[in-house]
Gaussian input, Z-matrix of N, CA and C with variables (Angstrom, degrees):
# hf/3-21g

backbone

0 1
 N
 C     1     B1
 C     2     B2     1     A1
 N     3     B3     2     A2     1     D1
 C     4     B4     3     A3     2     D2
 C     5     B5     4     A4     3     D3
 N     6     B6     5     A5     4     D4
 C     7     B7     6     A6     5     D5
 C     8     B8     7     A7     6     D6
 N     9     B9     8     A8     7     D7
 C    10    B10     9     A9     8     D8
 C    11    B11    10    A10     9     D9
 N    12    B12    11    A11    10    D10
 C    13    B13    12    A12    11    D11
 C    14    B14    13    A13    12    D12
 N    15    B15    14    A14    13    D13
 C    16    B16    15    A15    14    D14
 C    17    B17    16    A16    15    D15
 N    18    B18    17    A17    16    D16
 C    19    B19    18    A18    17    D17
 C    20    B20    19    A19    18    D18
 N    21    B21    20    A20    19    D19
 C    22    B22    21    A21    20    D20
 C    23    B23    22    A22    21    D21
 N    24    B24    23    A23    22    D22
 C    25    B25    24    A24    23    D23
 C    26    B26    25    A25    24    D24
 N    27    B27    26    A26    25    D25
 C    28    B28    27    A27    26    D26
 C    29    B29    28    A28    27    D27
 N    30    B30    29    A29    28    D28
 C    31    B31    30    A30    29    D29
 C    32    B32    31    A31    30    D30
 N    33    B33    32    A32    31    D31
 C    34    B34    33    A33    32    D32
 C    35    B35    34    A34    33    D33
 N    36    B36    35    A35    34    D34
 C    37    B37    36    A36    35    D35
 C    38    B38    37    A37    36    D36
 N    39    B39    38    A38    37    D37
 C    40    B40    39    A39    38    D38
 C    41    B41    40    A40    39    D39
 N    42    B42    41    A41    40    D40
 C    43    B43    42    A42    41    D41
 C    44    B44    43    A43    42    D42
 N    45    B45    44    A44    43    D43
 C    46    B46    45    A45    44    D44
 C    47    B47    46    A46    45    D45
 N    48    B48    47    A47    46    D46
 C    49    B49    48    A48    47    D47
 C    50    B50    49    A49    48    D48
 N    51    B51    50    A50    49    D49
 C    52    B52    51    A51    50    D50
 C    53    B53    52    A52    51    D51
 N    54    B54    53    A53    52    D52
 C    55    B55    54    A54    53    D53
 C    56    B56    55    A55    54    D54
 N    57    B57    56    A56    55    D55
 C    58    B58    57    A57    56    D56
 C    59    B59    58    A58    57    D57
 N    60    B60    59    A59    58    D58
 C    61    B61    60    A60    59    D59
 C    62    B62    61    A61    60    D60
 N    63    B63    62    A62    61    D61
 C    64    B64    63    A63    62    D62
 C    65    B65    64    A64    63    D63
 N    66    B66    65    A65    64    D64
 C    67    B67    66    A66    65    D65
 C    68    B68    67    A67    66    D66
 N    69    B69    68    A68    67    D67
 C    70    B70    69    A69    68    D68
 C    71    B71    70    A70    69    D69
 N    72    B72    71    A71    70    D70
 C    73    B73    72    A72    71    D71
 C    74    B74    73    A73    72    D72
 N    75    B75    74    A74    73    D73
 C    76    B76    75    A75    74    D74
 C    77    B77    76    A76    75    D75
 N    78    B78    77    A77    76    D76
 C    79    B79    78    A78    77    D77
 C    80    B80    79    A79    78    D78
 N    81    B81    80    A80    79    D79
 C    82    B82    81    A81    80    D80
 C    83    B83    82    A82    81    D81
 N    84    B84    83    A83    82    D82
 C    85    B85    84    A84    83    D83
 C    86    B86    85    A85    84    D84
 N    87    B87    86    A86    85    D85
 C    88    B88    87    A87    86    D86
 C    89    B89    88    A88    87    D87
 N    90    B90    89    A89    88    D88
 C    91    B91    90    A90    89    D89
 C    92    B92    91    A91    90    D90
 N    93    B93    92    A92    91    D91
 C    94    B94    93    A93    92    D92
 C    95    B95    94    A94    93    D93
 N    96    B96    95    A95    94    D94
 C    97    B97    96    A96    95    D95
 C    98    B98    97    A97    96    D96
 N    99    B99    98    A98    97    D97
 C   100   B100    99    A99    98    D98
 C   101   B101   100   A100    99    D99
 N   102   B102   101   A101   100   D100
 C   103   B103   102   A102   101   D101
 C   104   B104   103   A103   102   D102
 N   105   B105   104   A104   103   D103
 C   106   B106   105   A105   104   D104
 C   107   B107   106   A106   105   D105
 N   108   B108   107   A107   106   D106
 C   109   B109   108   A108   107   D107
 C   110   B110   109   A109   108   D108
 N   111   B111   110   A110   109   D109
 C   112   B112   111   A111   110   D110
 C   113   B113   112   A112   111   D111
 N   114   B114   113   A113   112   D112
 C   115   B115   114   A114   113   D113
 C   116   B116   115   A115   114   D114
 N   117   B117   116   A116   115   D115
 C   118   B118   117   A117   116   D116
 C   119   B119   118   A118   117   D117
 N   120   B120   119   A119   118   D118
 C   121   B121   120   A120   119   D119
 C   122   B122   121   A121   120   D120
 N   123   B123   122   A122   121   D121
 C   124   B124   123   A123   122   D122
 C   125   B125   124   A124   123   D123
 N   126   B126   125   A125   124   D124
 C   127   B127   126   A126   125   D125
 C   128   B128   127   A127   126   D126
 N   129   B129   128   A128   127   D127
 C   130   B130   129   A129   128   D128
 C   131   B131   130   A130   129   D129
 N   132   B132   131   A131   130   D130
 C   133   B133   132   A132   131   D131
 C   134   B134   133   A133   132   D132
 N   135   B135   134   A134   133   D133
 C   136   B136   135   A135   134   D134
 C   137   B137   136   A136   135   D135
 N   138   B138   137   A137   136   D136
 C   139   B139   138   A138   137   D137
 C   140   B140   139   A139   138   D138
 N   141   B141   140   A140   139   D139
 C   142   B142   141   A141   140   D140
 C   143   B143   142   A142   141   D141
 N   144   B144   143   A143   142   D142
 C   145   B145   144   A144   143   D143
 C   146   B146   145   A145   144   D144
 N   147   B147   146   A146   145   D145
 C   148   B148   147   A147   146   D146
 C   149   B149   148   A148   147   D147
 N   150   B150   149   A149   148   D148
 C   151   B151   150   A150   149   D149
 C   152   B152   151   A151   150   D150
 N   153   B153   152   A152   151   D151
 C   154   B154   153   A153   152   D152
 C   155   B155   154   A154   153   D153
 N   156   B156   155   A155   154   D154
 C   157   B157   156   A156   155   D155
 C   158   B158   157   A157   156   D156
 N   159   B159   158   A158   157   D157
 C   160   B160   159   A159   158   D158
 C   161   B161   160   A160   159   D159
 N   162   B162   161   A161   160   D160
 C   163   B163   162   A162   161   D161
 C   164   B164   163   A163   162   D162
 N   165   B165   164   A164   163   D163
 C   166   B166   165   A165   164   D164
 C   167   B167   166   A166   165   D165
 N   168   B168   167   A167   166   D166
 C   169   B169   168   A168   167   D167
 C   170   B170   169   A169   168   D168
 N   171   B171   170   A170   169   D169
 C   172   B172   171   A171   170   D170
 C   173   B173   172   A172   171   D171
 N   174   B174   173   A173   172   D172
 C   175   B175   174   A174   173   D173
 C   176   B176   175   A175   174   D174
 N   177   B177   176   A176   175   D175
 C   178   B178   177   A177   176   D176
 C   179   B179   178   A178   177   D177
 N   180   B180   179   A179   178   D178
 C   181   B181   180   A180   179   D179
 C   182   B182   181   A181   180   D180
 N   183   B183   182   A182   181   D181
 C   184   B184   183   A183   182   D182
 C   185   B185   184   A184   183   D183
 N   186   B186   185   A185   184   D184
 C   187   B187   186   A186   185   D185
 C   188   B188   187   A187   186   D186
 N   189   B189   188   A188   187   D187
 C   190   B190   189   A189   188   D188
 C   191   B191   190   A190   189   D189
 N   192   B192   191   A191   190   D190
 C   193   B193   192   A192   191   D191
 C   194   B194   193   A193   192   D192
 N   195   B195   194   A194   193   D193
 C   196   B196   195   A195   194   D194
 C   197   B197   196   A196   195   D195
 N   198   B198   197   A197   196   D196
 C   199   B199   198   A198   197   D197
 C   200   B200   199   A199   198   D198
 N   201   B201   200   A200   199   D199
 C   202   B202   201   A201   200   D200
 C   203   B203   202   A202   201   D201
 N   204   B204   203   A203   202   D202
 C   205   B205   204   A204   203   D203
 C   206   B206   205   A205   204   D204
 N   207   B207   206   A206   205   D205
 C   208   B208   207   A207   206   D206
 C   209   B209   208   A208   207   D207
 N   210   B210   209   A209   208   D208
 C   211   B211   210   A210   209   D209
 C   212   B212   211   A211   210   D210
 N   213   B213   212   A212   211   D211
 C   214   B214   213   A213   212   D212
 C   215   B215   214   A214   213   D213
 N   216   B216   215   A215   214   D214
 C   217   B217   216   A216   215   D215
 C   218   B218   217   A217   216   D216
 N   219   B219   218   A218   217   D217
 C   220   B220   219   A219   218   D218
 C   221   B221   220   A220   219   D219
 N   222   B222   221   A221   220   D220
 C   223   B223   222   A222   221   D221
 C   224   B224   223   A223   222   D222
 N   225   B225   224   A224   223   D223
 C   226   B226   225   A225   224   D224
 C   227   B227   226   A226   225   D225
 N   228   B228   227   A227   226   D226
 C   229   B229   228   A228   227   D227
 C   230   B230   229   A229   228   D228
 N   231   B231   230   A230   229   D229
 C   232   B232   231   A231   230   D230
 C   233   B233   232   A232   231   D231
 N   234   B234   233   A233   232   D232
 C   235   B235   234   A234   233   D233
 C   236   B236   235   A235   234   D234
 N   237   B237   236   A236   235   D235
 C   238   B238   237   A237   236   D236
 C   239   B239   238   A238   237   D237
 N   240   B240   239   A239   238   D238
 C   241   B241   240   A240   239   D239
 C   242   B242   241   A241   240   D240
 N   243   B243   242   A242   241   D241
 C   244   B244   243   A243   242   D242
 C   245   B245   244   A244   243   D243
 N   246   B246   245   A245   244   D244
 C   247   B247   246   A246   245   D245
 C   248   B248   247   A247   246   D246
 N   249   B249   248   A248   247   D247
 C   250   B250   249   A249   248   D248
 C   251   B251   250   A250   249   D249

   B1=1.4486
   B2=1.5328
   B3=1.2387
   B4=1.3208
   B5=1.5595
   B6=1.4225
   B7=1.3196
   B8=1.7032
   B9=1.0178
   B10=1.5941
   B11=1.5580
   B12=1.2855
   B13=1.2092
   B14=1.2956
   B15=1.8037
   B16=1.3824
   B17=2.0230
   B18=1.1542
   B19=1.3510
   B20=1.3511
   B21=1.4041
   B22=1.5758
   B23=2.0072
   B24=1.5061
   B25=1.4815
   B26=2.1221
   B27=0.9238
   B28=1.3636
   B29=1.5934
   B30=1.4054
   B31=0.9563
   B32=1.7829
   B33=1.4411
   B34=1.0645
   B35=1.7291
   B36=1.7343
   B37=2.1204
   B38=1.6046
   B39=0.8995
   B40=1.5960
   B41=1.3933
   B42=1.5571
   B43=1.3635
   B44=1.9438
   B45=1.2531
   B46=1.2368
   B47=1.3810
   B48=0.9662
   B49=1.6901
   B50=1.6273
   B51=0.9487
   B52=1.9932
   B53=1.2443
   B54=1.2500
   B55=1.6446
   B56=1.1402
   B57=1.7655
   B58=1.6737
   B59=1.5399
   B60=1.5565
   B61=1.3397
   B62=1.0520
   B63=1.6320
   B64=1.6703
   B65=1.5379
   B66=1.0176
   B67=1.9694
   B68=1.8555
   B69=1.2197
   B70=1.3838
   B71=1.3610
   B72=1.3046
   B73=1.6574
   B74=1.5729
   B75=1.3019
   B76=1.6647
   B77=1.2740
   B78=1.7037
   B79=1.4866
   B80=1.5382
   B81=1.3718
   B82=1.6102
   B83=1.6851
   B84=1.3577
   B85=1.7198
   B86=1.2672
   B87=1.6569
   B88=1.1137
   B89=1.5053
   B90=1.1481
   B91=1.7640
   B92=1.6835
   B93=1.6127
   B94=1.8534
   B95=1.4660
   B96=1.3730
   B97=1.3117
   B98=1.7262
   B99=1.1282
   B100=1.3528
   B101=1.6138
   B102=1.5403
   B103=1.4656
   B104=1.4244
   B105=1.3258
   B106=1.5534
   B107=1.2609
   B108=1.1755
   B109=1.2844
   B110=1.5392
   B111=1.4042
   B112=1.6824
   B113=1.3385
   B114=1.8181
   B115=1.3156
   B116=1.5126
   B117=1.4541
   B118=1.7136
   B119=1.2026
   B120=1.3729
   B121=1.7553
   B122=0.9236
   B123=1.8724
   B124=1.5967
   B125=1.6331
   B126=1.3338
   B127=1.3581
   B128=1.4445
   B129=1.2990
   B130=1.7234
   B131=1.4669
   B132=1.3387
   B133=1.8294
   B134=1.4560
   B135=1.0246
   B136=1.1519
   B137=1.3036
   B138=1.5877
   B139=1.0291
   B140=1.8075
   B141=1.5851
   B142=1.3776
   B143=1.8101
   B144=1.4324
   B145=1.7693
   B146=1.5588
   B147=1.2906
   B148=1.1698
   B149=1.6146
   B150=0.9342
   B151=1.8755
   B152=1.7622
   B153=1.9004
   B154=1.2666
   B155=2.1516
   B156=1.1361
   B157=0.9923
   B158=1.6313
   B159=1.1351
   B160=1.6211
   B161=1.4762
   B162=1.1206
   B163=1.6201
   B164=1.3283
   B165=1.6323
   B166=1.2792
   B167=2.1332
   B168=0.8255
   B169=1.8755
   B170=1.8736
   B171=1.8549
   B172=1.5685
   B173=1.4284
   B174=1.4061
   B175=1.7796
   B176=1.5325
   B177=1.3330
   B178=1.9725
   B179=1.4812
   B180=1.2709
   B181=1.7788
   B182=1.1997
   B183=1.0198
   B184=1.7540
   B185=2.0590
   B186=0.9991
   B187=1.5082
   B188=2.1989
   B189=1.2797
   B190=1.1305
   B191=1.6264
   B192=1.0972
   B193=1.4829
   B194=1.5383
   B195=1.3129
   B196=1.5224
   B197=1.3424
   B198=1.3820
   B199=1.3335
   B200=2.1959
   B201=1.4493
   B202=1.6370
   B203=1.9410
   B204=0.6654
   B205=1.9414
   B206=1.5927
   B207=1.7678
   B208=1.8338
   B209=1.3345
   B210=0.9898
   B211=1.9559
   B212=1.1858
   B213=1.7343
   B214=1.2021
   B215=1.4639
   B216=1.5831
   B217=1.6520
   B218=1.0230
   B219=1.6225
   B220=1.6455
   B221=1.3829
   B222=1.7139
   B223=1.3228
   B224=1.7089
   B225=1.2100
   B226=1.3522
   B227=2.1546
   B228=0.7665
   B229=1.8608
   B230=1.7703
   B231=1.5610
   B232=1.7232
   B233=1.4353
   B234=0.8918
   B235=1.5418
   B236=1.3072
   B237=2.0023
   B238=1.4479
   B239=1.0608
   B240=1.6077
   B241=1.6893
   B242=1.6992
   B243=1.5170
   B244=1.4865
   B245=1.8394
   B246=1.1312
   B247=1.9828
   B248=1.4940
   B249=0.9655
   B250=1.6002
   B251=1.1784
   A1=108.74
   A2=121.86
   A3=130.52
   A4=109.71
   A5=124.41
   A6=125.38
   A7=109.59
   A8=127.43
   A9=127.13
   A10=125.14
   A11=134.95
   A12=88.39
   A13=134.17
   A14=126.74
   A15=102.43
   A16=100.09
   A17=111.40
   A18=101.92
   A19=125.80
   A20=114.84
   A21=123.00
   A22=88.10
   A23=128.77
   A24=104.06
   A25=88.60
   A26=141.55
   A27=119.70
   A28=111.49
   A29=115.20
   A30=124.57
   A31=109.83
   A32=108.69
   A33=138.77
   A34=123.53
   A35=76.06
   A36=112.37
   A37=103.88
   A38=100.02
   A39=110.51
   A40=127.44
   A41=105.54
   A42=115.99
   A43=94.16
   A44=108.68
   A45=121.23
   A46=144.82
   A47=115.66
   A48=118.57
   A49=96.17
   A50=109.70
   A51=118.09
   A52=93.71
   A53=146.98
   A54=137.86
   A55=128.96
   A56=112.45
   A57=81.46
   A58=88.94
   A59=118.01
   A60=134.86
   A61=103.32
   A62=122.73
   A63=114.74
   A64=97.76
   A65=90.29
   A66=87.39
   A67=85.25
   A68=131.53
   A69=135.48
   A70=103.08
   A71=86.63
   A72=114.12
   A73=134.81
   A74=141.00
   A75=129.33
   A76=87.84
   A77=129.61
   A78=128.44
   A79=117.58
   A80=111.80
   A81=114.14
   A82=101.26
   A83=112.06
   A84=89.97
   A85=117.95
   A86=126.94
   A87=132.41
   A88=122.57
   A89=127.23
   A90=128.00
   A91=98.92
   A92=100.19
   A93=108.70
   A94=96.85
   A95=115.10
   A96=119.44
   A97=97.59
   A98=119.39
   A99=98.95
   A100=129.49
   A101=122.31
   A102=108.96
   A103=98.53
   A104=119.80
   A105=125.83
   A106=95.37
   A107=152.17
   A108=161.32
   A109=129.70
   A110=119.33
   A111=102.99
   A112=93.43
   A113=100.66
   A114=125.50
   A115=90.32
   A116=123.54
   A117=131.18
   A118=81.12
   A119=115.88
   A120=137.54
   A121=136.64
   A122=112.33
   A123=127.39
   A124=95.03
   A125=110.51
   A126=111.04
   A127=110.73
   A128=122.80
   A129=143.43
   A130=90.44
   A131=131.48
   A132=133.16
   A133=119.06
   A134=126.70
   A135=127.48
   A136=135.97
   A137=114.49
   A138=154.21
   A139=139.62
   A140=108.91
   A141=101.85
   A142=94.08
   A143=95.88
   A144=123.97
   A145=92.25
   A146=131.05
   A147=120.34
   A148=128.67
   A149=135.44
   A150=133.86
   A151=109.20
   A152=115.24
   A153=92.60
   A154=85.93
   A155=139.42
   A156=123.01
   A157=102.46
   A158=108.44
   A159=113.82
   A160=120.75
   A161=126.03
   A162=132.98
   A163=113.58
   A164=109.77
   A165=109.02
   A166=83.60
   A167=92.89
   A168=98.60
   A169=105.92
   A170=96.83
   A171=88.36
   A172=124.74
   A173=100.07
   A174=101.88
   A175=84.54
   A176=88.22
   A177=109.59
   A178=107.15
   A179=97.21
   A180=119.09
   A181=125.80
   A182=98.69
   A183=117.88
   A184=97.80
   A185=107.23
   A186=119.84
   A187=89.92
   A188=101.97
   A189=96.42
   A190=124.04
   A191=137.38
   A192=143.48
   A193=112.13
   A194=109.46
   A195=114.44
   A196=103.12
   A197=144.39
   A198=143.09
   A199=117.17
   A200=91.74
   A201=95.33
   A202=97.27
   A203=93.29
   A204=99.44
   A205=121.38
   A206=81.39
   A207=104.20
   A208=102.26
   A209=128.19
   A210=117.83
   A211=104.46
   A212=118.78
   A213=124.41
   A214=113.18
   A215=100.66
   A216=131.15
   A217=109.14
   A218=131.88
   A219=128.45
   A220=127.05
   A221=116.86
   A222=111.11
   A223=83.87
   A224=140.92
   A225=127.31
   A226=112.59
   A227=110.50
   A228=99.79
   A229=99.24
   A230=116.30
   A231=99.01
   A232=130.44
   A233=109.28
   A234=126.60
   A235=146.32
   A236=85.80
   A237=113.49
   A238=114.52
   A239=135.34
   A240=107.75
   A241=111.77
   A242=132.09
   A243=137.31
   A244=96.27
   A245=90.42
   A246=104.31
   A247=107.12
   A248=143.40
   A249=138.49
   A250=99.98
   D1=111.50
   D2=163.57
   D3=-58.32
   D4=131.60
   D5=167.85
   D6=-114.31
   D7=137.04
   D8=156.12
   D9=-38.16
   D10=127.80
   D11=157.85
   D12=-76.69
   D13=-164.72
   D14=-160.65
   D15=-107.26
   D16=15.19
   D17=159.18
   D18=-90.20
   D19=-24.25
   D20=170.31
   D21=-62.35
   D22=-57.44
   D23=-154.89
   D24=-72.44
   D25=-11.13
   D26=179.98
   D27=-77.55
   D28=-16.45
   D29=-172.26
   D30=-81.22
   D31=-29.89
   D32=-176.82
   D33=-53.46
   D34=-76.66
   D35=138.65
   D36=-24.47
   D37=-93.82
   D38=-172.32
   D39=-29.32
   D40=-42.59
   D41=-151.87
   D42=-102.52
   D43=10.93
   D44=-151.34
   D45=37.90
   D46=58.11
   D47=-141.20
   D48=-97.36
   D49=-38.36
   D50=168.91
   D51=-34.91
   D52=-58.59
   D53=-170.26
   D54=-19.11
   D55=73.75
   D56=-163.98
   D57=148.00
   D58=-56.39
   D59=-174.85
   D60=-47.74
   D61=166.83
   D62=150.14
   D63=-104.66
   D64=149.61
   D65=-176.14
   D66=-121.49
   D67=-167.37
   D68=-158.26
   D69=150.88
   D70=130.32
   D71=156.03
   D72=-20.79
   D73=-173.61
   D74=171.33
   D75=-99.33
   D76=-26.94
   D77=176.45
   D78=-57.27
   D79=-42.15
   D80=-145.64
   D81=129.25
   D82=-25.58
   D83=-165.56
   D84=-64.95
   D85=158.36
   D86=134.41
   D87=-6.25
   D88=134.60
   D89=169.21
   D90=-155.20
   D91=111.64
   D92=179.57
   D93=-102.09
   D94=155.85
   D95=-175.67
   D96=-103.56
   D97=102.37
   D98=159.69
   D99=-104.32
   D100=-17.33
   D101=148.81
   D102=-130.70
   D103=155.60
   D104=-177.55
   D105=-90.72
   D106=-16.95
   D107=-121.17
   D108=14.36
   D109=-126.88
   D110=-176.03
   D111=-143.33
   D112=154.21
   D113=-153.23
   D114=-74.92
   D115=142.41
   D116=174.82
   D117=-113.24
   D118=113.42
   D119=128.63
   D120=-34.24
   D121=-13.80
   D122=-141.32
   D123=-137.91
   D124=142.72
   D125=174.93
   D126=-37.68
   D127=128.16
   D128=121.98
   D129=155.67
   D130=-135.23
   D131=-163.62
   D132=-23.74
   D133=-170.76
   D134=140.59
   D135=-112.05
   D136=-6.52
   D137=147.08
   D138=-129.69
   D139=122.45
   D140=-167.24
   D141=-101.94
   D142=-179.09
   D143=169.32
   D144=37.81
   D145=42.53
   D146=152.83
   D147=-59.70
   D148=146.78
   D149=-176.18
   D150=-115.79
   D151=117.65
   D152=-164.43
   D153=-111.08
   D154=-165.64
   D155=151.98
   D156=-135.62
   D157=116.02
   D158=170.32
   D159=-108.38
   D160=-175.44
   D161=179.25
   D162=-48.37
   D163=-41.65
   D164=-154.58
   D165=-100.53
   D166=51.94
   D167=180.00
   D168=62.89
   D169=-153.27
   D170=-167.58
   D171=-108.44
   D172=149.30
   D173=-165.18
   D174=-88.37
   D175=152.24
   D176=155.41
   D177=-136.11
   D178=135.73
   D179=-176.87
   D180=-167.68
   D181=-178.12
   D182=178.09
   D183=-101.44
   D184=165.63
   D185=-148.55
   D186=-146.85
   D187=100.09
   D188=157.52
   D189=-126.24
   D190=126.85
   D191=-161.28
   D192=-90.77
   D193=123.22
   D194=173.00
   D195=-128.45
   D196=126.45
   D197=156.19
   D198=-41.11
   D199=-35.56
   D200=-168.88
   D201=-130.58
   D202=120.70
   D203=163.94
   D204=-5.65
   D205=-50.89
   D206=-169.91
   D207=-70.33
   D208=-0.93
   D209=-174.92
   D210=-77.80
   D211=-39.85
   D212=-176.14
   D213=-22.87
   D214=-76.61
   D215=-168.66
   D216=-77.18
   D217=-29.40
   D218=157.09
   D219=-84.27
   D220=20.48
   D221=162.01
   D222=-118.05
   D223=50.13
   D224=175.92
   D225=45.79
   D226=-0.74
   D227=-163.93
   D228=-60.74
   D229=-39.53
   D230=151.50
   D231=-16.32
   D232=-59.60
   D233=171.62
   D234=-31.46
   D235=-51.31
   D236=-157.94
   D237=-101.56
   D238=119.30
   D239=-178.09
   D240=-69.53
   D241=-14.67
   D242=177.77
   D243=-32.82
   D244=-33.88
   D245=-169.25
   D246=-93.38
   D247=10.61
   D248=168.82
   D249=-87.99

């Protein structure tokens, strides 16, 4: 399995390229992008005040990108409250 790395998908993020994608839930749901929000330069996300809209109405968050699951727990962000 080829993976990206994960600055090409922030770059991706950014440049809005999801437009178009279906993005979805761990369920199956629907997930619309309505703001990606803005790139943090600064320790914790990689993106804050992002706007997502799902079933259960709209999320607001911070947006952090991992190519594989495992980045989570192997960049420490478990850890960190910057990541809550």
């Amino acid at each position: 399995m080829k993976v990206l790395p994960e600055e090409r998908v922030i770059e991706q993020w950014e440049a809005g390229s999801t437009t178009g994608n279906r993005l979805t839930t761990e369920d199956g749901g629907a997930v619309t992008v309505l703001s990606r929000g803005r790139r943090n330069d600064d320790h914790g996300p990689d993106f804050t005040d992002a706007v997502l809209a799902t079933g259960r109405g709209p999320v607001i968050g911070d947006i952090e990108v991992h190519t594989l699951s495992s980045g989570w727990w192997a960049h420490g962000h478990h850890q960190d409250s910057a990541y809550n």
